[in-house]
C-alpha positions in Angstrom: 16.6 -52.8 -25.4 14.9 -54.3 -22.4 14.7 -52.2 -19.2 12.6 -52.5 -15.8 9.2 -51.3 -15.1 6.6 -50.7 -13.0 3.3 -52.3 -13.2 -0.1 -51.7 -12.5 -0.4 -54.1 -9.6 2.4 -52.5 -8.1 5.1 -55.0 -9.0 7.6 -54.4 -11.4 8.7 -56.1 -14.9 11.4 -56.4 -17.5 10.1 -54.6 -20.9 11.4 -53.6 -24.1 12.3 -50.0 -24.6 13.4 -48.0 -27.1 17.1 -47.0 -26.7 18.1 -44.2 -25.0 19.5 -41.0 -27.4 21.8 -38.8 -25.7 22.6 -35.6 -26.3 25.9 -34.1 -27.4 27.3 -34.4 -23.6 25.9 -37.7 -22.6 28.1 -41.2 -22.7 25.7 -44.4 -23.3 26.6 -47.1 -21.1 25.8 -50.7 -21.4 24.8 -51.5 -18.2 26.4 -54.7 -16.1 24.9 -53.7 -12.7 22.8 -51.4 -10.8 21.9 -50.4 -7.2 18.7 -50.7 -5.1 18.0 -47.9 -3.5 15.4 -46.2 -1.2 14.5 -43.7 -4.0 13.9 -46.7 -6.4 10.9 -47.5 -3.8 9.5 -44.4 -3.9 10.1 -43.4 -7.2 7.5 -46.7 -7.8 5.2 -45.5 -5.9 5.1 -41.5 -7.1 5.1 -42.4 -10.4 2.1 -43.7 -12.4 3.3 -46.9 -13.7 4.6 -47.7 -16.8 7.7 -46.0 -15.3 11.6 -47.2 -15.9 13.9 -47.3 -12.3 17.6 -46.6 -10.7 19.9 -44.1 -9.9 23.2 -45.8 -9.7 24.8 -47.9 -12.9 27.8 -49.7 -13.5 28.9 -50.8 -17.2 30.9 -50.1 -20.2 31.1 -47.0 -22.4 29.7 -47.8 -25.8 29.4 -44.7 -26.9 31.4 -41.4 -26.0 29.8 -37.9 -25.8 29.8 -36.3 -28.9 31.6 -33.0 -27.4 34.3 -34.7 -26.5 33.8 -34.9 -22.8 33.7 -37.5 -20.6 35.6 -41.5 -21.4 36.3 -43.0 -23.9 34.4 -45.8 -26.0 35.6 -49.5 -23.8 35.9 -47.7 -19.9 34.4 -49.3 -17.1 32.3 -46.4 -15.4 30.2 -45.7 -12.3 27.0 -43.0 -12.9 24.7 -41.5 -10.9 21.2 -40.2 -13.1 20.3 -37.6 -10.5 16.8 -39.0 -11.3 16.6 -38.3 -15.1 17.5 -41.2 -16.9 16.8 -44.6 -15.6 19.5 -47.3 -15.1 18.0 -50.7 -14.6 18.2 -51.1 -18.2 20.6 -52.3 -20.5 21.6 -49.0 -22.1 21.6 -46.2 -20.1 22.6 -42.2 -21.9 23.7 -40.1 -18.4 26.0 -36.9 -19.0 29.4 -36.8 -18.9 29.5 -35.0 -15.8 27.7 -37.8 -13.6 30.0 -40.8 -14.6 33.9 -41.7 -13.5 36.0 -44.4 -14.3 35.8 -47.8 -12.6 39.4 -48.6 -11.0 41.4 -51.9 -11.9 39.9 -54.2 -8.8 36.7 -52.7 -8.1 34.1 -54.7 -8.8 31.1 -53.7 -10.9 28.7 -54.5 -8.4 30.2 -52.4 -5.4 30.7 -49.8 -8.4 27.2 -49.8 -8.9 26.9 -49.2 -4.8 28.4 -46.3 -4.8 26.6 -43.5 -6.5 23.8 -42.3 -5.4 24.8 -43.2 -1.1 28.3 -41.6 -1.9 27.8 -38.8 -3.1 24.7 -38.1 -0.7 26.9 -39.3 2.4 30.4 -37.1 1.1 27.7 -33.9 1.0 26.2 -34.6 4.5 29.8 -35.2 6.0 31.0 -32.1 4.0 28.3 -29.7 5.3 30.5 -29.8 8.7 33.6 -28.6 7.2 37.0 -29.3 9.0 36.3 -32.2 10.8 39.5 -33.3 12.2 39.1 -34.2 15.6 35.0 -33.5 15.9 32.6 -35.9 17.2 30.3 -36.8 14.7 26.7 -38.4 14.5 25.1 -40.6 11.9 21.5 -41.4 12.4 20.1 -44.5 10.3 23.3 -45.1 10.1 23.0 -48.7 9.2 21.2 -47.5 5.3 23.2 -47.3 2.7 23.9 -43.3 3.0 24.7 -44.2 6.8 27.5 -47.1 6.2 29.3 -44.8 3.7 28.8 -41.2 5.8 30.2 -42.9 9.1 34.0 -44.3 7.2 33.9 -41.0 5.4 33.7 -38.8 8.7 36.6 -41.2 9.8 38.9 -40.8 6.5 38.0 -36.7 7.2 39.5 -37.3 10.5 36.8 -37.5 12.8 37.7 -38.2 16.2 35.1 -40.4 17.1 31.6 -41.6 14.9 28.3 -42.5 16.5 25.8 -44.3 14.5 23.0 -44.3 15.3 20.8 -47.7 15.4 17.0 -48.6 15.7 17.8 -51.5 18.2 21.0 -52.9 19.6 20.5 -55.8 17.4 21.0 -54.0 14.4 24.9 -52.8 15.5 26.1 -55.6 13.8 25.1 -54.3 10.5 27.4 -51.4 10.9 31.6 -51.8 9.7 33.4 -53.0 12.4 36.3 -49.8 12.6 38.1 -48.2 15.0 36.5 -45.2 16.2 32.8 -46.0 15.1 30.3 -47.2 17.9 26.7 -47.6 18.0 24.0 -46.6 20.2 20.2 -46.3 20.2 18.4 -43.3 20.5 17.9 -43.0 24.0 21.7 -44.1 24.7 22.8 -41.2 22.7 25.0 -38.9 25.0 26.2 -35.8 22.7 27.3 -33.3 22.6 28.0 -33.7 19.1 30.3 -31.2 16.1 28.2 -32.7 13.1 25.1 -34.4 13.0 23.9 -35.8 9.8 20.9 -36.7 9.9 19.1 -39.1 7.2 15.4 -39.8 9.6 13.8 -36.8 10.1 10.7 -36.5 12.6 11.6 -37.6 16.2 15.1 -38.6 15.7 15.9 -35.5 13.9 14.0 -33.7 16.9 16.5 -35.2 19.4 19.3 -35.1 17.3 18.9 -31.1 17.6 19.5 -31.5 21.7 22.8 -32.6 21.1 24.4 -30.7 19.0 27.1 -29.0 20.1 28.0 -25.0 20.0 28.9 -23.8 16.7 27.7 -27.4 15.4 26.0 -28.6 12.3 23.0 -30.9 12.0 22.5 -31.7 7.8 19.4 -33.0 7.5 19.7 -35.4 4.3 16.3 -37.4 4.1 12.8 -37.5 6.0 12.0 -40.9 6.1 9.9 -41.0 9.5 6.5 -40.2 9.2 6.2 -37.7 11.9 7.2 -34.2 11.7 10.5 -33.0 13.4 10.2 -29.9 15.6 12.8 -27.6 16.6 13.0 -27.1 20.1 11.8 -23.7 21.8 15.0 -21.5 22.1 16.9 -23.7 20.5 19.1 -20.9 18.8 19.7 -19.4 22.1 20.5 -22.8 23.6 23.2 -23.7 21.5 24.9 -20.6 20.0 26.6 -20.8 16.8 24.9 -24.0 15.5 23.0 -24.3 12.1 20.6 -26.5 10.9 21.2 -27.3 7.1 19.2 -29.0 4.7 21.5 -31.1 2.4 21.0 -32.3 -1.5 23.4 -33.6 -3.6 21.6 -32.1 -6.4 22.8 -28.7 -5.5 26.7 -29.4 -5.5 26.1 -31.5 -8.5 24.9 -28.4 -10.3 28.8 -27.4 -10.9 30.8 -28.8 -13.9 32.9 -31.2 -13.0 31.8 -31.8 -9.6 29.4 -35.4 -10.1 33.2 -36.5 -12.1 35.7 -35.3 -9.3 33.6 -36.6 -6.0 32.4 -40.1 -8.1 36.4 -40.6 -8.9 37.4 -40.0 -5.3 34.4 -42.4 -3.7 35.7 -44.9 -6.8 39.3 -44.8 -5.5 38.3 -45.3 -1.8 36.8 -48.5 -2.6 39.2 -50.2 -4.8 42.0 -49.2 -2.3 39.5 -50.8 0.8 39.1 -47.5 2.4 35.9 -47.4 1.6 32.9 -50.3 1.5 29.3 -49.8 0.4 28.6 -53.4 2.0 27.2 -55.2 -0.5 25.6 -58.5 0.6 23.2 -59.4 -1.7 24.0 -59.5 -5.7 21.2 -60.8 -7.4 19.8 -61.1 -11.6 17.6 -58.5 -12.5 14.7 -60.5 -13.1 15.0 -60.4 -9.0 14.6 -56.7 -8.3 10.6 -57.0 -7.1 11.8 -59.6 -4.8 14.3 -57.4 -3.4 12.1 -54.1 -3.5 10.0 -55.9 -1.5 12.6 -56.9 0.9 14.1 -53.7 1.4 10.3 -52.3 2.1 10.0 -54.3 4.6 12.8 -53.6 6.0 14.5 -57.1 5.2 17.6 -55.9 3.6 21.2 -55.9 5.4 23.2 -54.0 3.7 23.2 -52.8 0.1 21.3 -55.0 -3.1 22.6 -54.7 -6.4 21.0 -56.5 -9.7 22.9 -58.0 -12.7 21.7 -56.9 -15.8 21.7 -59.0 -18.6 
């Protein structure tokens, strides 16, 4: 089969592979489309190359587990590797537990959007438990963990959802709903019931001033490249709040659970609750083109590749 890889130049390239072999609880999907994500960026970079890319998948069941878990031979399905099987190829092996059905009038490319931000962003908004009513804060809240944390924390029944933009300019890349504003960082006016957090360093720093008593702050990603500090006293200051760090890896570690939250986030979209905003679909052969993009910072809204 052919798959993507990194190159020694730094680029990457469409190679042929052998297939994957799954084990006795892995499904092997043939691969239609798949998600660009952050990760994918740095997983080129971490790696020595050749290495194979992607989290997120969306394709056909060609192959059921051999335990009897999981679909059946012919479903459309959604997956999520976690990290250990890539899925910019055109067969990908992921266990049973990491994959859902694909509703009737979901696409395969917002299906392919929806892994690896979903399940990240339904964590984040989770770590702040009963939400109805709180005020919540997303920081980079425009990124594909943002867009899908801010309409969950409305569908939980958030009062009111902040997200938090890099410049005024960049509120238009937010979902235009009722209940979700943007501001900048130094507009932000807390307090606030749940902060998630996906910056780190100096936004997560002032996120932590506004959190309210008995608040949460999840901290989800540390993309900045300065070091968040946690103000003097700031236990004392605001009693009762916790700051969390938050992994999907760690709730994904229960049977079932990948299944259950993929098949909710699945459903959401194909009923237009809930939109991964899409706006560029592109052929495989394009995905160094769109790294590249998203790098530089290029990129509104999600990118998902073809594969052929």
């Amino acid at each position: 089969m052919r798959a993507i890889s990194t190159t020694p130049q730094g680029g990457v390239e469409i190679i042929e592979v052998a297939d994957p072999q799954p084990t006795p609880h892995q499904v092997v999907i043939a691969a239609t489309a798949a998600s660009i994500a952050r990760g994918d960026l740095n997983t080129s970079r971490l790696r020595p190359p050749p290495s194979l890319l992607g989290l997120d998948v969306a394709g056909v069941v060609v192959r059921a587990a051999a335990d009897g878990s999981g679909p059946a031979e012919g479903t459309r399905v959604l997956g999520y590797s976690a990290g250990n099987a890539p899925t910019w190829a055109q067969r990908v092996a992921l266990d049973t537990d990491l994959v859902a059905p694909v509703p009737d009038g979901l696409s395969d490319e917002t299906a392919a959007a929806l892994p690896n931000s979903g399940l990240a962003a339904f964590d984040g908004v989770a770590a702040g438990g009963f939400l109805l009513g709180a005020r919540v804060l997303i920081t980079g809240a425009t990124g594909g963990v943002g867009i899908l944390a801010a309409q969950l924390a409305l569908l939980a029944g958030a009062a009111s959802v902040t997200g938090q933009v890099s410049s005024p300019a960049r509120a238009s890349a937010l979902p235009r709903l009722d209940g979700l504003t943007a501001a900048t960082l130094d507009e932000l006016q807390g307090p606030f019931d749940l902060i998630v957090d996906l910056i780190g360093g100096d936004v997560l720093t002032r996120a932590l001033s506004l959190v309210a008593e008995g608040g949460t702050v999840a901290s989800l990603s540390q993309t900045a490249d300065e070091t968040a500090t946690v103000p003097r006293f700031w236990f004392a200051t605001h009693p009762g709040a916790r700051l969390i760090g938050v992994d999907n890896r760690v709730a994904l570690r229960v049977p079932g659970v990948g299944t259950r939250h993929l098949t909710l986030l699945a459903q959401l979209a194909a009923s237009g609750q809930l939109d991964p905003m899409v706006s560029t679909v592109a052929p495989w052969d394009q995905a160094g083109d769109l790294m590249a993009k998203m790098d530089r910072r290029e990129l509104s809204g999600r990118a998902v590749i073809r594969i052929a």
